[in-house]
C-alpha positions in Angstrom: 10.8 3.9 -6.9 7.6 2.0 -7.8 5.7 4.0 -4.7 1.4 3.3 -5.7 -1.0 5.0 -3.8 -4.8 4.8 -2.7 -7.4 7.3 -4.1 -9.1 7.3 -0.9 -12.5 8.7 -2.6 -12.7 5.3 -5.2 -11.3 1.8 -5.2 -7.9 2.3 -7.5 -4.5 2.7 -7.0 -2.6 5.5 -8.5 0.7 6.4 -8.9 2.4 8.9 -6.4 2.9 11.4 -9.7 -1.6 11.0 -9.7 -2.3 8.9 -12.4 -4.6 6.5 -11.4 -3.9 2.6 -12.0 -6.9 0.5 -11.9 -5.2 -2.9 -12.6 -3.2 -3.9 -9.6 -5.8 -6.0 -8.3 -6.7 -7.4 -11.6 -9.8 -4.8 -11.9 -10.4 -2.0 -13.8 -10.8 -0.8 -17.6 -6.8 -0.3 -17.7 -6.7 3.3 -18.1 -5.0 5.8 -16.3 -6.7 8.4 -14.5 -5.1 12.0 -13.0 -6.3 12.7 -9.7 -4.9 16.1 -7.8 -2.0 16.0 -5.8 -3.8 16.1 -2.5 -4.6 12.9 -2.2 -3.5 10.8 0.6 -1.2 7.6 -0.1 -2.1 5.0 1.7 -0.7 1.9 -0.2 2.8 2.2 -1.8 3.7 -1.1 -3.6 7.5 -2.0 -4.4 8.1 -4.6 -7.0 11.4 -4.1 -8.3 13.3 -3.8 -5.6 13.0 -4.2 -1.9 13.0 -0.5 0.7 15.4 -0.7 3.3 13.9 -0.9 6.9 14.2 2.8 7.3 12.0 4.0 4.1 10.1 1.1 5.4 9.8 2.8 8.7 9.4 6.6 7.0 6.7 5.3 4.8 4.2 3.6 7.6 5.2 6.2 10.6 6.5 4.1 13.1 7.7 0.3 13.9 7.2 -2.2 10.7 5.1 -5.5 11.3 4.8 -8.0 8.4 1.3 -9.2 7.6 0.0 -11.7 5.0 -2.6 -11.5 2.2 -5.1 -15.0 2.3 -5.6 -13.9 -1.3 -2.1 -12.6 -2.3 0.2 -15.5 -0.8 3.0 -14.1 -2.8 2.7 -10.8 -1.1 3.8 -9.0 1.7 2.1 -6.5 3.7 4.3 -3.9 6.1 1.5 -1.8 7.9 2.7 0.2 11.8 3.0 -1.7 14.2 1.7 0.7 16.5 -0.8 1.9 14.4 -4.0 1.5 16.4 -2.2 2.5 19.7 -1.0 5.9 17.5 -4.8 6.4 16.2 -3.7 6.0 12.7 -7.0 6.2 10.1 -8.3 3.2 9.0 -6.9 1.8 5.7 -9.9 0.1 3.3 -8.0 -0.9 0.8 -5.2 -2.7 3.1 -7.9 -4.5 5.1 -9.8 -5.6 2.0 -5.9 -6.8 0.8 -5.2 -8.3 4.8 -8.3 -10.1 5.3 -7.9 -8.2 8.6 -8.2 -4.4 10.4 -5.6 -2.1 8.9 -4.6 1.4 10.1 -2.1 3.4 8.7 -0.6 3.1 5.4 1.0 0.2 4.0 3.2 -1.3 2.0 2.7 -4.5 -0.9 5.9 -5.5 -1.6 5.9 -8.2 -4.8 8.2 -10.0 -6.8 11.8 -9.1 -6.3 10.8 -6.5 -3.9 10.1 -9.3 -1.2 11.7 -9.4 2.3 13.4 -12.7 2.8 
Protein backbone atom coordinates (compact mmCIF):
# COMPACT_ATOMS: atom_id res chain seq x y z
CA UNK A 1 0.00 0.00 0.00
CA UNK A 2 2.95 2.47 0.16
CA UNK A 3 2.11 2.98 4.18
CA UNK A 4 5.79 4.88 5.66
CA UNK A 5 6.14 5.35 9.13
CA UNK A 6 8.10 7.58 11.79
CA UNK A 7 10.88 6.09 13.94
CA UNK A 8 9.77 8.12 16.74
CA UNK A 9 13.40 7.72 18.58
CA UNK A 10 15.40 9.37 15.22
CA UNK A 11 14.41 11.58 12.30
CA UNK A 12 13.62 8.76 9.37
CA UNK A 13 10.94 7.29 7.92
CA UNK A 14 10.59 3.61 7.62
CA UNK A 15 8.57 1.29 6.11
CA UNK A 16 5.54 -0.30 7.98
CA UNK A 17 7.44 -3.95 7.39
CA UNK A 18 10.72 -1.74 9.73
CA UNK A 19 13.12 -0.89 7.35
CA UNK A 20 14.00 2.35 7.78
CA UNK A 21 14.02 5.01 4.71
CA UNK A 22 16.11 7.94 5.24
CA UNK A 23 15.39 9.67 1.83
CA UNK A 24 11.94 10.92 1.81
CA UNK A 25 12.87 14.24 2.69
CA UNK A 26 15.78 14.36 0.54
CA UNK A 27 18.22 13.41 3.78
CA UNK A 28 19.95 10.64 4.67
CA UNK A 29 22.91 8.16 3.43
CA UNK A 30 20.13 6.05 1.40
CA UNK A 31 20.31 2.90 3.28
CA UNK A 32 17.79 0.97 4.84
CA UNK A 33 17.74 0.45 8.37
CA UNK A 34 15.46 -2.52 10.50
CA UNK A 35 13.91 -1.18 13.44
CA UNK A 36 11.57 -3.66 15.69
CA UNK A 37 8.17 -3.95 15.14
CA UNK A 38 7.05 -1.82 18.09
CA UNK A 39 7.43 1.20 16.79
CA UNK A 40 4.74 3.62 16.47
CA UNK A 41 3.64 4.89 12.83
CA UNK A 42 3.00 8.19 12.85
CA UNK A 43 3.46 9.25 9.10
CA UNK A 44 2.03 6.87 6.40
CA UNK A 45 2.79 8.37 2.90
CA UNK A 46 0.66 7.13 -0.27
CA UNK A 47 2.12 7.90 -3.63
CA UNK A 48 0.70 5.55 -5.96
CA UNK A 49 -2.62 5.71 -5.36
CA UNK A 50 -4.98 7.72 -3.36
CA UNK A 51 -6.82 5.87 0.36
CA UNK A 52 -10.36 6.17 0.30
CA UNK A 53 -11.92 8.50 3.05
CA UNK A 54 -12.44 5.53 5.33
CA UNK A 55 -8.61 4.14 5.46
CA UNK A 56 -8.14 7.86 5.58
CA UNK A 57 -10.33 7.99 8.62
CA UNK A 58 -8.85 4.40 10.19
CA UNK A 59 -5.38 5.63 9.74
CA UNK A 60 -5.57 9.19 11.64
CA UNK A 61 -8.43 7.95 14.35
CA UNK A 62 -11.11 10.17 13.74
CA UNK A 63 -12.47 13.10 11.30
CA UNK A 64 -9.80 13.96 8.24
CA UNK A 65 -8.67 17.76 7.82
CA UNK A 66 -6.40 18.55 4.86
CA UNK A 67 -3.33 20.72 5.67
CA UNK A 68 -0.63 22.07 3.50
CA UNK A 69 3.25 21.84 3.56
CA UNK A 70 4.96 25.70 2.87
CA UNK A 71 7.85 23.53 1.87
CA UNK A 72 6.09 20.59 0.07
CA UNK A 73 3.38 22.60 -2.18
CA UNK A 74 2.89 19.41 -4.01
CA UNK A 75 1.81 17.60 -0.97
CA UNK A 76 -0.95 16.98 1.04
CA UNK A 77 -1.21 16.50 4.60
CA UNK A 78 -4.52 14.50 6.30
CA UNK A 79 -3.84 14.84 10.20
CA UNK A 80 -7.43 14.33 12.85
CA UNK A 81 -9.35 16.83 12.90
CA UNK A 82 -10.06 16.48 16.40
CA UNK A 83 -6.82 15.60 17.37
CA UNK A 84 -5.98 18.10 20.05
CA UNK A 85 -9.62 17.93 21.52
CA UNK A 86 -8.89 13.76 21.63
CA UNK A 87 -5.35 14.36 23.34
CA UNK A 88 -3.65 12.78 20.49
CA UNK A 89 0.56 12.91 21.09
CA UNK A 90 2.29 15.35 19.37
CA UNK A 91 3.68 14.46 15.94
CA UNK A 92 7.43 16.06 15.25
CA UNK A 93 7.90 14.97 12.13
CA UNK A 94 4.27 16.24 10.78
CA UNK A 95 4.84 19.66 12.37
CA UNK A 96 8.38 20.00 11.06
CA UNK A 97 6.51 18.83 7.38
CA UNK A 98 3.20 21.44 8.35
CA UNK A 99 5.06 24.39 9.40
CA UNK A 100 2.42 24.19 12.14
CA UNK A 101 1.35 21.97 15.57
CA UNK A 102 0.50 18.40 14.66
CA UNK A 103 -1.07 15.69 16.84
CA UNK A 104 -1.89 12.48 15.86
CA UNK A 105 -0.58 10.64 12.91
CA UNK A 106 -0.69 11.74 9.42
CA UNK A 107 -0.81 11.18 6.14
CA UNK A 108 1.59 12.69 2.85
CA UNK A 109 -0.17 11.81 0.13
CA UNK A 110 2.12 12.63 -3.26
CA UNK A 111 1.97 12.21 -6.82
CA UNK A 112 -0.96 10.32 -8.03
CA UNK A 113 -1.99 9.60 -4.62
CA UNK A 114 -3.34 13.31 -4.32
CA UNK A 115 -6.97 14.24 -3.35
CA UNK A 116 -8.52 16.39 -5.99
Amino acid sequence: MGIFGINPMRQGFFLRDATRIDTLMGGGDRKAHRFSKKEISMIHVFEDRAPTLEEAQEIVGGLVELVHSPEHQDWQILVNEEGLLNGLPFNDEATKICGTGIVGPAIVLKGEARWT
